[in-house]
C-alpha positions as a printed Julia matrix, in Angstrom:
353×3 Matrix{Float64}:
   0.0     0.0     0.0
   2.72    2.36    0.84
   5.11    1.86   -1.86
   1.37    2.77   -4.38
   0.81    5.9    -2.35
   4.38    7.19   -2.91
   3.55    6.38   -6.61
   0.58    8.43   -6.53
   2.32   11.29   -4.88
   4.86   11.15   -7.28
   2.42   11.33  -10.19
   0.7    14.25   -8.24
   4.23   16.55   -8.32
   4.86   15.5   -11.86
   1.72   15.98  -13.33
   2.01   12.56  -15.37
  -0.57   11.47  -17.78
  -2.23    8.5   -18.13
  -0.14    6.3   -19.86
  -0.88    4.73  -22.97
  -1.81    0.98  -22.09
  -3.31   -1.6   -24.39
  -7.3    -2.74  -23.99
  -8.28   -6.5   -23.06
 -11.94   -6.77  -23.84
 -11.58  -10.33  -24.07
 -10.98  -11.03  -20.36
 -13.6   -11.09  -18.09
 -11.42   -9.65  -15.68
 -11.2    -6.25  -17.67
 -14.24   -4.45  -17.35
 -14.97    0.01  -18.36
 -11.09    0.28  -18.83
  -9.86   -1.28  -15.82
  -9.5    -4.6   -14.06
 -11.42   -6.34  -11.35
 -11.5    -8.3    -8.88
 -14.31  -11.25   -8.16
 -15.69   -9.05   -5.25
 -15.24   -5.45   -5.2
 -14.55   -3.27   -1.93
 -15.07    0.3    -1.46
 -12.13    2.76   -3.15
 -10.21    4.35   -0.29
 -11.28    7.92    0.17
  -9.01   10.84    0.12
  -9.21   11.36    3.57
  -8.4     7.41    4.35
  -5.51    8.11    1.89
  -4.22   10.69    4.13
  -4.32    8.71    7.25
  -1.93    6.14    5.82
   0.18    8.39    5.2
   0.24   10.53    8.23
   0.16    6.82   10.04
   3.56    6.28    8.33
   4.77    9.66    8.45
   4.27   10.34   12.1
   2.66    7.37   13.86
   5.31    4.67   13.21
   5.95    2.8    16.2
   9.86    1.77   17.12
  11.1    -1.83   15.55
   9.58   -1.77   11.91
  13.12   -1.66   10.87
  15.63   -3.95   12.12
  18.55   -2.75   14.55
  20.78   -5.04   13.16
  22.24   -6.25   10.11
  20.22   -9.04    9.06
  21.9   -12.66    8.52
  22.22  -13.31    4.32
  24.0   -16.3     3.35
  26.02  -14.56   -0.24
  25.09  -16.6    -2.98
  27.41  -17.28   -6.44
  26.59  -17.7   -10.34
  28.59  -21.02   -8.7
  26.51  -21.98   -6.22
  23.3   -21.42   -8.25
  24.97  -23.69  -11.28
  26.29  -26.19   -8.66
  23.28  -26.92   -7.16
  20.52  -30.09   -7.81
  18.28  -29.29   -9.91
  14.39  -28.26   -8.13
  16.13  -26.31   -5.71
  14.7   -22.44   -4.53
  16.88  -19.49   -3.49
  15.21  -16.16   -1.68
  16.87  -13.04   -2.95
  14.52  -10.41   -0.33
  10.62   -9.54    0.06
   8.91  -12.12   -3.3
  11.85  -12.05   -5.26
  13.04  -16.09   -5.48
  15.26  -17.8    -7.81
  14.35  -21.41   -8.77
  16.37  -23.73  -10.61
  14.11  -25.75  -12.72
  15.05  -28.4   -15.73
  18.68  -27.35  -14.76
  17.32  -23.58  -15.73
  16.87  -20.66  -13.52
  13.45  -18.76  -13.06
  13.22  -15.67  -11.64
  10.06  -14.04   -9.4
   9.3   -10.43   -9.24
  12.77   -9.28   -9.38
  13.5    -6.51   -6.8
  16.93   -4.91   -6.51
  17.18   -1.64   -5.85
  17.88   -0.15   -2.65
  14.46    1.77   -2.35
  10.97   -0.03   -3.47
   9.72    3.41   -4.44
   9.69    5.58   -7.79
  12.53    7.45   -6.83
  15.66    6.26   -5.01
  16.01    9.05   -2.46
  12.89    8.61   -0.62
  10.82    5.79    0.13
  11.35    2.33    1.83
  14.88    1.53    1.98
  16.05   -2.41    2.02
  16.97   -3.84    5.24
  19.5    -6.42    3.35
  21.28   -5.93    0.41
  20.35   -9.17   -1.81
  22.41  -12.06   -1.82
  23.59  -11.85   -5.12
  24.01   -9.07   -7.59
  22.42   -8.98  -11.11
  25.8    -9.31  -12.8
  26.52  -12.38  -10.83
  23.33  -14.33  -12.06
  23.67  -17.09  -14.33
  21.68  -16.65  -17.4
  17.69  -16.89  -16.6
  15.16  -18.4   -18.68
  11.82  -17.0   -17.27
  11.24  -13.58  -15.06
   7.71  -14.61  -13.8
   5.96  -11.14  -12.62
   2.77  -10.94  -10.65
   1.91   -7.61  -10.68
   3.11   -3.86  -11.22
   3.8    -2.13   -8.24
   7.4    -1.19   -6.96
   8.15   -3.89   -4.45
   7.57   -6.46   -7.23
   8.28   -4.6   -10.24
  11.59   -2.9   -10.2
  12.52   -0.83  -13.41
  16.25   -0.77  -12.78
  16.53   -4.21  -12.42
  14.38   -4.8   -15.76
  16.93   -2.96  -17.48
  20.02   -4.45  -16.34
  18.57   -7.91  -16.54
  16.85   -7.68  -20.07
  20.06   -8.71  -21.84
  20.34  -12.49  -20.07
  16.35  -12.82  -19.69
  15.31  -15.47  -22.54
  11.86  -14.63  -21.44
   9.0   -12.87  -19.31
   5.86  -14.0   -18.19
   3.34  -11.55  -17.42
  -0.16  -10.48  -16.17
  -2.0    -8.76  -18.8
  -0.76   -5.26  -19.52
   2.33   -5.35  -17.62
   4.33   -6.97  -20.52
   3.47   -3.52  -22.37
   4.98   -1.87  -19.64
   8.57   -3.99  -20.28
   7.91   -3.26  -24.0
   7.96    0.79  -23.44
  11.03    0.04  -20.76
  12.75   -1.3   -23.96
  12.15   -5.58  -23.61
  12.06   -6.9   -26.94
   8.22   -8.0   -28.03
   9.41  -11.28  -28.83
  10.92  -12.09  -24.91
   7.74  -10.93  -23.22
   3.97  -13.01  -23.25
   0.78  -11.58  -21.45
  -1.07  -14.02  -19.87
  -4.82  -13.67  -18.31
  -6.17  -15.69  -15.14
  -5.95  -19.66  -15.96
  -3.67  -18.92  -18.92
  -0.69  -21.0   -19.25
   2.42  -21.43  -20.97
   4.83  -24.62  -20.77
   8.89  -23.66  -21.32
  11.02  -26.19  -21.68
   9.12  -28.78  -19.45
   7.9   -26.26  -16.85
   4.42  -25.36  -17.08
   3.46  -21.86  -15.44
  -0.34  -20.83  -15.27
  -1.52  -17.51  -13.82
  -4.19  -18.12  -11.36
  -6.43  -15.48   -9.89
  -5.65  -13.35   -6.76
  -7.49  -10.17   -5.24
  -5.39   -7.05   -5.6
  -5.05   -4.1    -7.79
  -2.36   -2.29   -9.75
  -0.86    1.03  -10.52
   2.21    2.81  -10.49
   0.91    5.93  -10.85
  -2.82    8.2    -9.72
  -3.79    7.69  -13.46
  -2.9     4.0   -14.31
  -4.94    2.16  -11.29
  -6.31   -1.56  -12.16
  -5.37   -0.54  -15.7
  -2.66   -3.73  -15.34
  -3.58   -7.43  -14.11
  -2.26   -8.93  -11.33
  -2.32  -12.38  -10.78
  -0.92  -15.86   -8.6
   1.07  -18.29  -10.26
   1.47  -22.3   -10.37
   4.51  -23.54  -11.4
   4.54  -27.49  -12.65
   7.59  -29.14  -13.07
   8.06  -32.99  -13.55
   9.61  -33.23   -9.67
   7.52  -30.56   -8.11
   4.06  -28.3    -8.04
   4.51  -24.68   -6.56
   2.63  -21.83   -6.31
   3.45  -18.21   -5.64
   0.8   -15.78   -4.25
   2.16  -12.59   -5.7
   0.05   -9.95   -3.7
  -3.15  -10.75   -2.43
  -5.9   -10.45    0.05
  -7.79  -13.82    1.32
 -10.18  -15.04   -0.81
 -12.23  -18.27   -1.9
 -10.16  -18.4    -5.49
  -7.63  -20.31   -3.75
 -10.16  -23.23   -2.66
 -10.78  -23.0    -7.0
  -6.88  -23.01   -7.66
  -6.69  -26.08   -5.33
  -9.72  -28.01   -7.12
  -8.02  -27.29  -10.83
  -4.3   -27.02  -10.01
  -3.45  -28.89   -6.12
  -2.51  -29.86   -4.22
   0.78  -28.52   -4.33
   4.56  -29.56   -3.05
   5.03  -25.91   -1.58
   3.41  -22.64   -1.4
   5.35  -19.52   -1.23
   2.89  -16.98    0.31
   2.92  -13.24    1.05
   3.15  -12.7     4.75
   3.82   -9.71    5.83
   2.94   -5.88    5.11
  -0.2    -6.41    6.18
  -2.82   -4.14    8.43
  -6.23   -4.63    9.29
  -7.03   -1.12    7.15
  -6.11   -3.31    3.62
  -7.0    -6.9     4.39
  -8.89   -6.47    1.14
  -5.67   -6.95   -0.43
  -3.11   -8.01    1.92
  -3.36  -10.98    4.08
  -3.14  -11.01    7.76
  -1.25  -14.16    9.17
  -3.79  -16.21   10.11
  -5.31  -15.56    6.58
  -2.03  -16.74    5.02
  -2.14  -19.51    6.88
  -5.9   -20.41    6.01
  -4.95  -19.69    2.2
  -2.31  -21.93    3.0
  -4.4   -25.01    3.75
  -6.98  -24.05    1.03
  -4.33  -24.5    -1.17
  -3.95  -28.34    0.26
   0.01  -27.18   -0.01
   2.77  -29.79    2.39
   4.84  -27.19    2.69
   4.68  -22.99    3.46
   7.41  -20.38    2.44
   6.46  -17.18    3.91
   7.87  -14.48    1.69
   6.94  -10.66    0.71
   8.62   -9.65    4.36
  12.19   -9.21    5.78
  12.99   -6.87    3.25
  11.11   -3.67    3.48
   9.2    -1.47    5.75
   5.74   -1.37    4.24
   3.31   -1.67    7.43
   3.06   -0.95   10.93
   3.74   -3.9    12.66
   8.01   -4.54   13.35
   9.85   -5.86   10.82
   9.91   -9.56   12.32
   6.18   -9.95   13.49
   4.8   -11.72   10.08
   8.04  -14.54   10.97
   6.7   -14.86   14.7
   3.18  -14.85   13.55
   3.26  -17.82   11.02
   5.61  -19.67   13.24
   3.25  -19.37   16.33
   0.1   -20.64   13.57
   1.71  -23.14   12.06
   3.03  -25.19   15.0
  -0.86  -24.83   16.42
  -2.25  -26.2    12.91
   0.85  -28.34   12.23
   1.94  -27.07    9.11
   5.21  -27.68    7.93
   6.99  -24.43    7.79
  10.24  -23.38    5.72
  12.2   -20.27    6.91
  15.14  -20.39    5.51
  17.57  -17.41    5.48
  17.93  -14.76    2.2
  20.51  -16.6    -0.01
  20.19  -19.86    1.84
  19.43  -23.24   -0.63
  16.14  -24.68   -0.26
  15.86  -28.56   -1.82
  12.09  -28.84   -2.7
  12.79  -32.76   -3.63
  13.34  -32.61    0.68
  12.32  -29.55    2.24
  13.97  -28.73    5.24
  12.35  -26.4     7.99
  15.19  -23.84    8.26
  16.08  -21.65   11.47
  14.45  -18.99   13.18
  16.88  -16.17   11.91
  15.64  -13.23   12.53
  15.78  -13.78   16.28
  18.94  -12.47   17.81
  19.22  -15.66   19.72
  19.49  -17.41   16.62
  22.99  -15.32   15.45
């Protein structure tokens, strides 16, 4: 929510135009120029809009960022091209680097040391990731779920373009890469329950309930979406952004159960459950999904709510040890073998160091 504000505000100083996106009339999900969701919610008034904001501005209570350096295991183009193949690395926040068919796919790519429009304000990283663009091997697929700033980094578009065979996108938000310079040819637009299958991995973009926008002028004017990845040793899905809702009971019937699910957790508040889970949500999504395992992500990273910067980890932990559900927290950089998943440690506790 924050990281869209700051757009807006942005777009307010600039006095940016609409941009020029592309139509879908053929989705059902595209309705009077803009995408929706299943089940709408009331638009956030301007005077809700300025109580965010002057909750993050001046209400912030102490421990949203850490107050100490936060334990990232560096990661090599050798490690990633040494490793068994179905194996999952997390770069920060949803960013995640699987290795696939002995190929490497990329989610929602974040690098930058701001998730904002502009790199001298906004939310700064808590970690610098755990490898550097140059360092990356080659990728076959950058899977994106949506367009705001914490999943959709321009910067690191650019400097990743060049060693990106291809990107898989929610509708609209490949026209974006397009008009960022990605050739037409390495980018495909996919709606809800589209799929594509490269090179023996099958990715479908399932539904989720969120919104778009980078700007005050482009809202919902981009989909967002969930994905499932199927590969011959494993069956994974990755919530993007999204509030709780009964599509993932749907995704289950047509697409589950599923090896693990790597689900937002974190950056929540009770003002935008709409489209942010709460933990307990996260964890009923969880077991809608019929999933074995859970991979909290979309946390650690950035500063985005109210709540301290390691409440989403103690919150899951606490719910999935009274549900027991198998939990993976493994540290930014650290290996993850989906063939064997392994539960990790508790990191971000100082005990833990």
């Amino acid at each position: 929510m924050l990281v869209s504000l700051l757009a807006a505000a942005r777009a307010a100083v600039t006095g940016s135009l609409r941009p020029s996106l592309p139509i879908y009339p053929e989705s059902a999900q595209f309705r009077h120029e803009r995408f929706r969701n299943k089940v709408s919610r009331e638009p956030m008034t301007f005077r809700q809009g300025l109580a965010v904001w002057r909750d993050f501005l001046f209400n912030k209570p102490s421990g949203t960022v850490p107050d100490r350096a936060i334990s990232v295991q560096p990661l090599t183009k050798a490690d990633l091209l040494a490793a068994p193949d179905n194996s999952v690395w997390r770069l920060g926040h949803s960013s995640l680097v699987f290795k696939l068919n002995d190929a490497f796919w990329l989610t929602d790519p974040v690098f930058s040391k701001r998730a904002s429009p502009v790199q001298w304000f906004g939310p700064k990283r808590f970690h610098a990731p755990p490898i550097s663009i140059a360092e990356l091997p080659p990728i076959k697929v950058v899977v994106l779920s949506h367009n705001h700033y914490d999943h959709l980094d321009h910067a690191a578009i650019r400097q990743l373009q060049h060693k990106v065979e291809q990107f898989i996108t929610p509708l609209g938000v490949g026209a974006t890469l397009i008009r960022w310079g990605v050739p037409p040819g390495k980018v495909r637009e996919l709606d809800w329950w589209d799929d594509v299958e490269i090179d023996g991995v099958r990715a479908t973009a399932t539904p989720a309930q969120h919104f778009s926008g980078r700007g005050f002028s482009d809202g919902n004017r981009t989909l967002w979406c969930s994905w499932v990845l199927q590969h011959p040793d494993s069956k994974l899905f990755f919530s993007g952004d999204t509030g709780y809702f009964d599509g993932f009971r749907e995704i289950a019937e047509r697409l589950g159960p599923f090896d693990i699910a790597f689900m937002e957790t974190g950056a929540y508040n009770p003002r935008w459950v709409y489209v942010h889970m709460l933990p307990e949500q996260t964890l009923q999504a969880f077991l809608d999904l019929r999933a074995r395992w859970l991979y909290p992500i979309h946390n650690g990273t950035f500063d985005l709510s109210m709540h301290t910067w390691e409440e989403p980890f103690e919150q899951i932990t606490r719910l999935a040890e009274q549900h027991g559900v198998a939990l993976a927290t493994p540290q930014m950089g650290e290996p993850l073998d989906m063939s064997a998943p392994h539960g990790g440690s508790q990191w971000w506790r100082p005990s833990a160091e």
